[in-house]
C-alpha positions as MATLAB code, in Angstrom:
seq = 'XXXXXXXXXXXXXXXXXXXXXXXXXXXXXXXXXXXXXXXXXXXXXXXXXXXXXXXXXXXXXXXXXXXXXXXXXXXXXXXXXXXXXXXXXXXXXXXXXXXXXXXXXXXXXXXXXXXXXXXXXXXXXXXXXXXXXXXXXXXXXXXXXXXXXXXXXXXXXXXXXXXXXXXXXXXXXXXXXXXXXXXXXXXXXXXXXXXXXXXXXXXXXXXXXXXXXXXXXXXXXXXXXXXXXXXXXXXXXXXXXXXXXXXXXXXXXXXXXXXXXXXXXXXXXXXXXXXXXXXXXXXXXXXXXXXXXXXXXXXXXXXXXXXXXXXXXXXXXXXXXXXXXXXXXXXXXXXXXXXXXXXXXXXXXXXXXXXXXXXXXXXXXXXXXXXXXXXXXXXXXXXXXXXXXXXXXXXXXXXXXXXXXXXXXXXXXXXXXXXXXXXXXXXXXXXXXXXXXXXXXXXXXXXXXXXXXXXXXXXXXXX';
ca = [
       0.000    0.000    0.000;
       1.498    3.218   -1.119;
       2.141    6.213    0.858;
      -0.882    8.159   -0.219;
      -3.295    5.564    0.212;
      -1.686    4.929    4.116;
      -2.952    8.341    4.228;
      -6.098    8.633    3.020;
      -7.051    4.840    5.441;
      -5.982    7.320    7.920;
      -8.533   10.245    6.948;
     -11.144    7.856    6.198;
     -10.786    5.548    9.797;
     -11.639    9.044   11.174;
     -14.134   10.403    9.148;
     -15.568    6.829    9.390;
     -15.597    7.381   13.123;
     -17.588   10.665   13.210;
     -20.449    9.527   10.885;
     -20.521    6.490   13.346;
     -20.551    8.734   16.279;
     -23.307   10.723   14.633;
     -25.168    8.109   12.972;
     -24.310    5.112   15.128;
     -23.636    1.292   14.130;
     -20.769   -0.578   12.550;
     -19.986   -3.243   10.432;
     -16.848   -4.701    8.110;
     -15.213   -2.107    6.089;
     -11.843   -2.623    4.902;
     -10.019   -0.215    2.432;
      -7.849   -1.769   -0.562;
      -5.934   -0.220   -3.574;
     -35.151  -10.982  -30.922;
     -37.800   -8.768  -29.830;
     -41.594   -8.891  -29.480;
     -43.156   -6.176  -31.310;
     -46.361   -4.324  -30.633;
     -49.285   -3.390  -32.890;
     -48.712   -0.983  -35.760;
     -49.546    2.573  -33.380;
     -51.855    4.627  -35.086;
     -50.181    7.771  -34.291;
     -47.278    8.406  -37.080;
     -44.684    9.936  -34.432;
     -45.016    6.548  -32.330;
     -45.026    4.157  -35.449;
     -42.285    5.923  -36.246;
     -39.887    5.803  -33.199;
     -41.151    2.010  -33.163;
     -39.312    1.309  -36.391;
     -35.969    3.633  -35.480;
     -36.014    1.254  -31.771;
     -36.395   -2.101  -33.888;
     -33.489   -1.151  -36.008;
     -31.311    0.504  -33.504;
     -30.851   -2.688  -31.439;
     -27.881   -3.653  -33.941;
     -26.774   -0.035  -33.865;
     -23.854    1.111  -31.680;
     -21.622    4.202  -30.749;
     -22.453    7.471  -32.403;
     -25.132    5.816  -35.011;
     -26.940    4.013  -31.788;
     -27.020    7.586  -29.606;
     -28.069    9.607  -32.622;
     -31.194    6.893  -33.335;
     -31.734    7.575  -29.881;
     -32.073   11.511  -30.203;
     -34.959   11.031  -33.068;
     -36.481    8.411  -30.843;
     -36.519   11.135  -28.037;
     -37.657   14.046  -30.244;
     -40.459   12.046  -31.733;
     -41.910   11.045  -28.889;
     -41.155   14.618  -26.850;
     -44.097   15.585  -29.649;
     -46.677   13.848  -27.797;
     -48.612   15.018  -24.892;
     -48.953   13.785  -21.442;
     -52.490   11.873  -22.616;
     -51.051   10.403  -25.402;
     -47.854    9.299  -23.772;
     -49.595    7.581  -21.163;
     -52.265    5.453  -23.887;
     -49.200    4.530  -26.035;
     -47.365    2.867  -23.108;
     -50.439    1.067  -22.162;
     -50.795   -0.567  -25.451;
     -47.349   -1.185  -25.978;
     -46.604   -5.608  -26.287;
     -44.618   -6.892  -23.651;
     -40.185   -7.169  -25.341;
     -41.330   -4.005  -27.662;
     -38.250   -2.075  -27.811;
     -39.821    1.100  -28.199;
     -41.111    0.856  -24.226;
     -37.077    1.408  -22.612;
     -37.658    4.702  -24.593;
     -41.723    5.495  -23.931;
     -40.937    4.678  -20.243;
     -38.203    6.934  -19.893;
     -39.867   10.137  -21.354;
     -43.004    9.297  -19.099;
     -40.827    8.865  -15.617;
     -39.167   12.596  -16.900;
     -42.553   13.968  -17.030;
     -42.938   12.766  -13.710;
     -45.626   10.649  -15.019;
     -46.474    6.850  -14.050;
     -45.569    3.413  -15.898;
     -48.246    0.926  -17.244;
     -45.809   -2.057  -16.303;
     -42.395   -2.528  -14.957;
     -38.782   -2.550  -17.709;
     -37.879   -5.837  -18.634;
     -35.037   -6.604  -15.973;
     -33.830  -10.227  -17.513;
     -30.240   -9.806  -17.922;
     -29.961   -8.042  -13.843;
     -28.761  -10.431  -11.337;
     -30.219   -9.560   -7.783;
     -29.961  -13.099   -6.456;
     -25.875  -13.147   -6.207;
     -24.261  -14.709   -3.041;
     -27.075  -15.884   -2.153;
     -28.749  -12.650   -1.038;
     -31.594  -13.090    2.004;
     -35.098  -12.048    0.598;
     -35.873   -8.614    0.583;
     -37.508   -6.809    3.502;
     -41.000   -5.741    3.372;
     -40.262   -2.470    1.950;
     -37.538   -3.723   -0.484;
     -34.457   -3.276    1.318;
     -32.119   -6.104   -0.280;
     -28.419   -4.965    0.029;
     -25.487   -7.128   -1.269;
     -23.600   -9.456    0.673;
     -20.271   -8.388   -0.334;
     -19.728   -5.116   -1.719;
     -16.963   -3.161   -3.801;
     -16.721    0.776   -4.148;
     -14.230    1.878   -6.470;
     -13.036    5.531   -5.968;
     -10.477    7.525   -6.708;
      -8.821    7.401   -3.321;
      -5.675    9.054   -5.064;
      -5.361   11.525   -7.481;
      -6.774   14.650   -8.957;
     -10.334   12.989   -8.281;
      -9.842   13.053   -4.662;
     -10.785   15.774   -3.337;
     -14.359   15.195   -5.282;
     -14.612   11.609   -3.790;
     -14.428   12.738   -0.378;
     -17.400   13.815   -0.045;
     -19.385   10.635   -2.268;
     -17.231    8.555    0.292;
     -18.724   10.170    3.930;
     -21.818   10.763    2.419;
     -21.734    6.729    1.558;
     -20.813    5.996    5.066;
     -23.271    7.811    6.751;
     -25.986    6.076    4.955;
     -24.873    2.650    5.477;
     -23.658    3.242    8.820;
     -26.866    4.746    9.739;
     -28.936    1.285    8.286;
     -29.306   -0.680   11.410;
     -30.097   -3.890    9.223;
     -28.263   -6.533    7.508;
     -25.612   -4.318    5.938;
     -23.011   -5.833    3.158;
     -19.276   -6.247    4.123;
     -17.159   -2.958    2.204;
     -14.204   -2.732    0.501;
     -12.842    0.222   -0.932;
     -10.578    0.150   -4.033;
      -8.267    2.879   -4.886;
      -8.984    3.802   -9.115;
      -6.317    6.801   -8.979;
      -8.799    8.838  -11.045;
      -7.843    6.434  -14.459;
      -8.932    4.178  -16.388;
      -6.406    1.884  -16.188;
      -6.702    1.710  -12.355;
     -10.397    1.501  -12.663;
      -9.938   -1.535  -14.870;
      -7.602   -3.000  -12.477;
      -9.706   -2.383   -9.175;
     -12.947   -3.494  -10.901;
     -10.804   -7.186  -11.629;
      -9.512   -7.289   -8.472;
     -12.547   -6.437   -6.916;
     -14.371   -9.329   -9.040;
     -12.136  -11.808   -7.664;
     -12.131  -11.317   -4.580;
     -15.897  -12.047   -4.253;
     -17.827   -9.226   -4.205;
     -21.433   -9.428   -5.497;
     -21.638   -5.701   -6.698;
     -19.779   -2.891   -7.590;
     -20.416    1.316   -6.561;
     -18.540    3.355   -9.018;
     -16.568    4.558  -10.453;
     -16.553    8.222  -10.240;
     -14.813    9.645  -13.352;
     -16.944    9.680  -16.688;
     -13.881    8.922  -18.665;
     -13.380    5.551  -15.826;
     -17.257    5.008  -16.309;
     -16.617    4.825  -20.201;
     -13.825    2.397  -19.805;
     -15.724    0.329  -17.672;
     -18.702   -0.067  -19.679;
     -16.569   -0.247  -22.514;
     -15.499   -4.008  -21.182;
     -19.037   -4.894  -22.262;
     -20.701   -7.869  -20.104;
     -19.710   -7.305  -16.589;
     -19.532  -10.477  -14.724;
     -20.127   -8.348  -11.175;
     -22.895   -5.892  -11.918;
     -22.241   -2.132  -11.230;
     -23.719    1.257  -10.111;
     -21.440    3.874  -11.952;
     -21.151    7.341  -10.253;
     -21.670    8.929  -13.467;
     -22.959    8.704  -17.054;
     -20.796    8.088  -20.345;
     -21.993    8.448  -23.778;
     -23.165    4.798  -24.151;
     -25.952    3.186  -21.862;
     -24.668    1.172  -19.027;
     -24.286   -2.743  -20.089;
     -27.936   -4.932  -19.933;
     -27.909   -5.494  -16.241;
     -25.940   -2.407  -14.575;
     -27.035    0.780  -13.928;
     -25.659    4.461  -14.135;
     -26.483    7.794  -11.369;
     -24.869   11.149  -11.488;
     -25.316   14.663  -10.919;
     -25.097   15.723  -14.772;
     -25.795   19.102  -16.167;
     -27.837   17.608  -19.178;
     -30.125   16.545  -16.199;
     -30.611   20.021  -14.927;
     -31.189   21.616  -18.194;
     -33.791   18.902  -18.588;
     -35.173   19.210  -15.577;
     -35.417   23.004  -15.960;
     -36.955   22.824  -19.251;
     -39.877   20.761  -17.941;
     -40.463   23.234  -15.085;
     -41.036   26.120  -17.699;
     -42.903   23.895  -19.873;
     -45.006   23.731  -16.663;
     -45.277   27.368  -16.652;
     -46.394   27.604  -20.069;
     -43.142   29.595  -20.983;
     -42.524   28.718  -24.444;
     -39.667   31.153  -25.463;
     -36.679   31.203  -22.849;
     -34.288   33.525  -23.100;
     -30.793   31.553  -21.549;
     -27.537   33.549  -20.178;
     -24.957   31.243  -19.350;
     -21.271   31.423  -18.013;
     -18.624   29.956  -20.119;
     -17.258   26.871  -18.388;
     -18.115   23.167  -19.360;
     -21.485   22.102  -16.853;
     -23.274   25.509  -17.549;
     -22.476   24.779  -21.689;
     -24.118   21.801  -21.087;
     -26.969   22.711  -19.050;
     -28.385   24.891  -21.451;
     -27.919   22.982  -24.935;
     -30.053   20.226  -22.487;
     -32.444   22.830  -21.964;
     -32.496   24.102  -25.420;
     -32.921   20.301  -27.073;
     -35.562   19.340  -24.508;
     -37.274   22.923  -25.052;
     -37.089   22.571  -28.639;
     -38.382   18.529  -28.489;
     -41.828   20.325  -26.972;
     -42.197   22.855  -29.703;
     -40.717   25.718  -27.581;
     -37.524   26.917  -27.955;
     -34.172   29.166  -26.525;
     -34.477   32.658  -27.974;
     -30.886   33.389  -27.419;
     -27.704   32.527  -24.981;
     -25.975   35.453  -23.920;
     -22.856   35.072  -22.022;
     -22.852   36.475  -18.351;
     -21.376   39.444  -19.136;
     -23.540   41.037  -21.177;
     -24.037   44.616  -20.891;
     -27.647   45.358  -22.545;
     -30.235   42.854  -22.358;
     -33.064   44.970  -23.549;
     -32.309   44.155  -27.659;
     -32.994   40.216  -26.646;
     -35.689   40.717  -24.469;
     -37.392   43.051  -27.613;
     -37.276   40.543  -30.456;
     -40.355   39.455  -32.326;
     -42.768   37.100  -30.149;
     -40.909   38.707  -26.477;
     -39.660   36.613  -23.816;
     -41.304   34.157  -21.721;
     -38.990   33.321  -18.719;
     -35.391   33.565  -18.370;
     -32.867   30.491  -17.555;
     -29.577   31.270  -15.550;
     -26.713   29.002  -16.548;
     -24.403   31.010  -13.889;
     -22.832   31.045  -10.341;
     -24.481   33.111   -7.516;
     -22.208   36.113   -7.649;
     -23.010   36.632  -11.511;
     -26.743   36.459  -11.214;
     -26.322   38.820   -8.324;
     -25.174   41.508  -10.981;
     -27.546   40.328  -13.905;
     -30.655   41.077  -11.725;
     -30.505   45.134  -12.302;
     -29.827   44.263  -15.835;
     -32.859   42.427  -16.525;
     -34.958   44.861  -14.569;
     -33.983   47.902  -17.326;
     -34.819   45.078  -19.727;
     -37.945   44.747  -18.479;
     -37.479   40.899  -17.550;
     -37.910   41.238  -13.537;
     -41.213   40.136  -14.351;
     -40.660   37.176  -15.720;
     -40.191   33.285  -14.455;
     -36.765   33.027  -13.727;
     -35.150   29.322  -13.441;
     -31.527   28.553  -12.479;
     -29.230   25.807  -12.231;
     -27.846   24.273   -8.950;
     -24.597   26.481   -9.371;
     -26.744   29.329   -8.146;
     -26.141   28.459   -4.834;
     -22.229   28.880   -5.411;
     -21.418   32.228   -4.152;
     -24.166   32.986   -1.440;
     -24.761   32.971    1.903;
     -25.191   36.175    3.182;
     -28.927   37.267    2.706;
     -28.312   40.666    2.813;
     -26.651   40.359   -0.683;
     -28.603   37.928   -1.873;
     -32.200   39.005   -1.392;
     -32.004   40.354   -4.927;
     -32.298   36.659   -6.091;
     -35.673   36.129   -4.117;
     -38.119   33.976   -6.689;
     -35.403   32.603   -8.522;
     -35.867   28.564   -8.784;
     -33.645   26.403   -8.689;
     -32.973   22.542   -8.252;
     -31.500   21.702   -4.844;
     -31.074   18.715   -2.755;
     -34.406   17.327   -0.003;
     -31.567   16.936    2.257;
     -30.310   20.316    1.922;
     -33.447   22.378    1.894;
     -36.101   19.835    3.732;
     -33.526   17.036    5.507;
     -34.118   13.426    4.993;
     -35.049   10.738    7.570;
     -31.704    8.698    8.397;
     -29.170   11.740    8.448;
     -28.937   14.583   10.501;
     -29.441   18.092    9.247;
     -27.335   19.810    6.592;
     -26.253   22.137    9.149;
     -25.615   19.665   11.674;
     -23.294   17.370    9.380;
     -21.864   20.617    8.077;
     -19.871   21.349   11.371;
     -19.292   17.973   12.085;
     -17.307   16.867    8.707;
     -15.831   19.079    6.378;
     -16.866   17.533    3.644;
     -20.701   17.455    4.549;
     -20.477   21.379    3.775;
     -20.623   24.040    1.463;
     -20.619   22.849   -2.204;
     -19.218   19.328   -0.717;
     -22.728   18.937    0.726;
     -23.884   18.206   -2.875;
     -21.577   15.075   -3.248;
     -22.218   14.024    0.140;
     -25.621   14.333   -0.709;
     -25.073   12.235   -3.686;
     -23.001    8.972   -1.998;
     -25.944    9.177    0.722;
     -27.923    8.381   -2.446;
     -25.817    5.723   -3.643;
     -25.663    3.421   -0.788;
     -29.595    3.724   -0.777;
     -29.334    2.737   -4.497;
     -27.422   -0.271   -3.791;
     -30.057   -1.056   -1.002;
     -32.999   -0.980   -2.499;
     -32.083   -1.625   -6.297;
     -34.193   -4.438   -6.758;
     -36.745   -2.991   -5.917;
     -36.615   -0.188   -7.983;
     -35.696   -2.055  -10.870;
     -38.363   -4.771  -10.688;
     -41.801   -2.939   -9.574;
     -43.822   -0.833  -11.742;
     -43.016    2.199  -10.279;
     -40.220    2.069   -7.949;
     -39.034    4.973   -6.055;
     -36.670    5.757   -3.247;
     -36.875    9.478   -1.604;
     -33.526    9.977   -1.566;
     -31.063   13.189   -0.251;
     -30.765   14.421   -3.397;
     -34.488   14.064   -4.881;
     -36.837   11.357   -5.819;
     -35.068    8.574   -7.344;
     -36.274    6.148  -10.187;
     -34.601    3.555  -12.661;
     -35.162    3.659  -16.116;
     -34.937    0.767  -18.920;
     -31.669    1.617  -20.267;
     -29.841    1.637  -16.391;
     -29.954    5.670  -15.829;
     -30.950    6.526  -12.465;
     -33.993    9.585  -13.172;
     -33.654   12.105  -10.506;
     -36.655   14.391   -9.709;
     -34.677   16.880   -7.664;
     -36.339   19.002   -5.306;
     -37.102   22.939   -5.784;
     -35.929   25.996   -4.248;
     -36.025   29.704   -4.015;
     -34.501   32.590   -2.230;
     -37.165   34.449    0.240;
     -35.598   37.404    1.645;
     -32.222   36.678    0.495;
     -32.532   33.066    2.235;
     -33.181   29.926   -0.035;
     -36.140   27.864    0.932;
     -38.270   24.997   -0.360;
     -41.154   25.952   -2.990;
     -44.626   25.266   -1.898;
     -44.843   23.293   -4.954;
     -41.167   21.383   -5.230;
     -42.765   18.577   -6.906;
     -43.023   20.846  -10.362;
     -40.417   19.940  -12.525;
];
């Protein structure tokens, strides 16, 4: 064992400690480096994406995603009604329904019948039954992180927030290993073997997207895997995929102003990689529902008035920045006559804030947050309360500790949200679902800033 990693077994056997002094318990944790097809659909968008899922089955890499974009865009066309009745109808092994479920669990919106889960293997090691409310962890369990490395510092956080979950379970918990990926994909290759051999029946992580993709990229898994975040391809039949992406914000943003009836967005966005993404999200989702991004200024924009006096107006306004920026856009969209107007942000809005006599200029923004951050969830103690007692339980750390709470309940109860029709956990970071392709759907939870303070919205469960 290498210097580093002697180390970080020494920062983890205490942060280990406190979450067992708050949360209590304790258990074994050792640290180590042909298709059935339905009835021709009346409606031409969903005979349509019927035919692109048949023949996309054979397809892979960029031909496979971009079958799955027209797939998406056809069926975004439909409304909630329609959605719903097409579902219902659909035969049992139609391809089509991995893609009809999905859009219907984004809406928020019920399944007719559970995914077909025949390749997952939830029996391994010879599991006990599940408990009454689903609760069926592993027996022996791997979680690959990058211990070492530039990835560190963001695996922290996913690690405490990990431990206080499963230390605060006070049933049958799985024995843990941790294995050391060193951020590449190399060392994520060579943890996931090791890990393999050395029994364990599952396998958390890893953390990087580029160590997801190389992962995945091995094809069948012979252990099956929650990854900690999302590469271009669908996880393998049989493993699943949760993270905290910025394509899931914009998404998730766009269907809260679809809610609003806001049908032309105007979208000013900072210049760095997740706020790029959040709002071509937003703008492909908008755009899907026959709305659409009027323009995307960059932060620093002087004059908003000539965007917000184009042909048709503006509906709402999205905010791709950090707090401090939208702190100095709010005057500017006041002389543009926007102040008005519904006015949705991205998670990053919290970055920056704090002090509410600075920030009540961002009262009746919304953004996405975390239940356990704004409302607290059952099984950890408040935001605040973790906050002073680990350092990485604070701040923008609280998002990722937020997120490994999340993934130990994942592990705990996937069976159960794989298998019934519609499966759900309430987890720390919103209301968690599986889809049919192995993506974890995350309805977050909404927030707003009241008097310079952010709060819950009386009605959070908009998306």
């Amino acid at each position: 064992m290498s210097f580093a990693t002697n180390r970080f077994a020494m920062k983890w056997i205490f942060s280990a400690a406190l979450t067992a002094a708050l949360l209590g318990g304790c258990s074994a944790i050792t640290t180590r480096p042909g298709t059935a097809t339905s009835a021709a659909s009346h409606n031409p968008a969903v005979a349509q994406a019927g035919t692109l899922a048949r023949n996309g089955v054979a397809l892979t890499g960029a031909a496979r995603s971009e079958n799955d974009r027209q797939i998406e865009r056809l069926l975004a066309q439909l409304d909630n009604a329609t959605l719903t009745r097409e579902a219902g109808a659909m035969a049992a092994g139609d391809p089509l329904y991995n893609y009809i479920g999905q859009a219907l669990l984004r809406r928020g919106l019920p399944l007719p019948r559970p995914f077909d889960r025949s390749a997952w293997k939830f029996d391994a090691a010879n599991r006990p039954p599940a408990d009454s409310d689903g609760y069926r962890p592993p027996v022996k369990l791997a979680v690959l992180l990058p211990l070492s490395g530039t990835l560190a510092v963001a695996a922290a956080p996913v690690r405490d927030g990990f431990l206080a979950g499963y230390y605060g379970e006070q049933r049958r918990r799985p024995d843990v290993s941790f294995y050391d990926t060193a951020g590449t994909a190399g060392g994520t290759l060579a943890a996931y073997d090791k890990a393999a051999i050395e029994g364990n029946d599952f396998v958390v992580g890893p953390l990087g997207r580029d160590e997801v993709g190389a992962l995945f990229g091995k094809g069948a898994l012979p252990v099956p895997v929650l990854a900690l975040n999302r590469d271009d391809a669908a996880p393998p039949s049989g493993n699943a995929s949760f993270s905290l992406s910025p394509e899931d914000e914009g998404i998730a943003a766009a269907e809260y102003l679809l809610g609003l009836n806001a049908r032309r967005v105007l979208a000013i966005a900072g210049d760095d990689d997740s706020q790029r993404r959040a709002v071509a999200s937003l703008r492909e989702r908008l755009a899907d529902r026959g709305a659409s991004v009027t323009d995307v200024v960059g932060e620093g924009t002087a004059d908003l008035a000539p965007f917000a006096q184009k042909d048709g107006g503006v509906d709402a306004v999205f905010l791709a920045v950090r707090g401090g920026v939208a702190r100095t856009l709010m005057p500017k969209l006041a002389l543009a006559g926007l102040a008005g107007k519904p006015r949705v942000a991205t998670a990053q809005l919290l970055s920056g804030t704090g002090k509410p006599e600075e920030d009540r200029v961002l009262d009746g923004i919304a953004f996405p947050s975390e239940v356990w951050t704004t409302r607290g969830v059952r099984g950890l103690p408040s935001a605040a309360s973790a906050g002073t007692q680990l350092s990485t339980a604070k701040g923008a750390a609280a998002r990722l500790f937020a997120f490994g709470y999340d993934a130990w309940l994942l592990t705990a109860y996937l069976q159960h949200l794989a298998t019934s029709t519609n499966g759900q956990v309430a987890g720390a970071t919103g209301t968690l679902r599986i889809d049919g392709f192995g993506y974890v759907q995350r309805t977050p939870a909404w927030s707003t800033f009241s008097a310079g303070v952010a709060v819950p919205l009386p009605d959070a469960a908009r998306r």
